[in-house]
ZAMARGU-4260 file (C-alpha; in steps of 0.2 Angstrom, whole numbers, plus 5000, padded with zeros to 4 digits):
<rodrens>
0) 5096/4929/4844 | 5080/4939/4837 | 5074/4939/4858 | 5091/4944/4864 | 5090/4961/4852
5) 5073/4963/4857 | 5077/4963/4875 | 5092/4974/4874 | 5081/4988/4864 | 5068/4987/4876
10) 5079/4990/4888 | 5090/5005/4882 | 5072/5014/4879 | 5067/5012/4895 | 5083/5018/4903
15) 5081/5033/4893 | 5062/5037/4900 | 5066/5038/4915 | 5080/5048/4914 | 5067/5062/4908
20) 5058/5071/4920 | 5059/5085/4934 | 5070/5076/4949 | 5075/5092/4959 | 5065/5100/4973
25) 5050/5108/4971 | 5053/5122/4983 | 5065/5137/4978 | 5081/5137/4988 | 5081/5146/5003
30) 5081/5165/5001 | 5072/5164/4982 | 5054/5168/4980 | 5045/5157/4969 | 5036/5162/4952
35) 5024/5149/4951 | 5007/5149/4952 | 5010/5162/4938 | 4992/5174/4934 | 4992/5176/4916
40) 4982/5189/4906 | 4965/5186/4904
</rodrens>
């Protein structure tokens, strides 16, 4: 029983890790510029 909780813990954090991150394209849609590489003050 004590593996089967565990098990199940491990997995809702790990479903929840991947759902973080950037998944869209990098490039703007056609017709946007882009505002990166940005040049900050110095």
């Amino acid at each position: 029983m004590r593996h089967l909780v565990l098990v199940l813990a491990l997995l809702a954090l790990t479903g929840t890790a991947a759902a973080c991150g950037k998944k869209a394209d990098l490039e703007p849609p056609p017709g946007q510029k882009s505002d990166f590489p940005r040049q900050y003050p110095r």
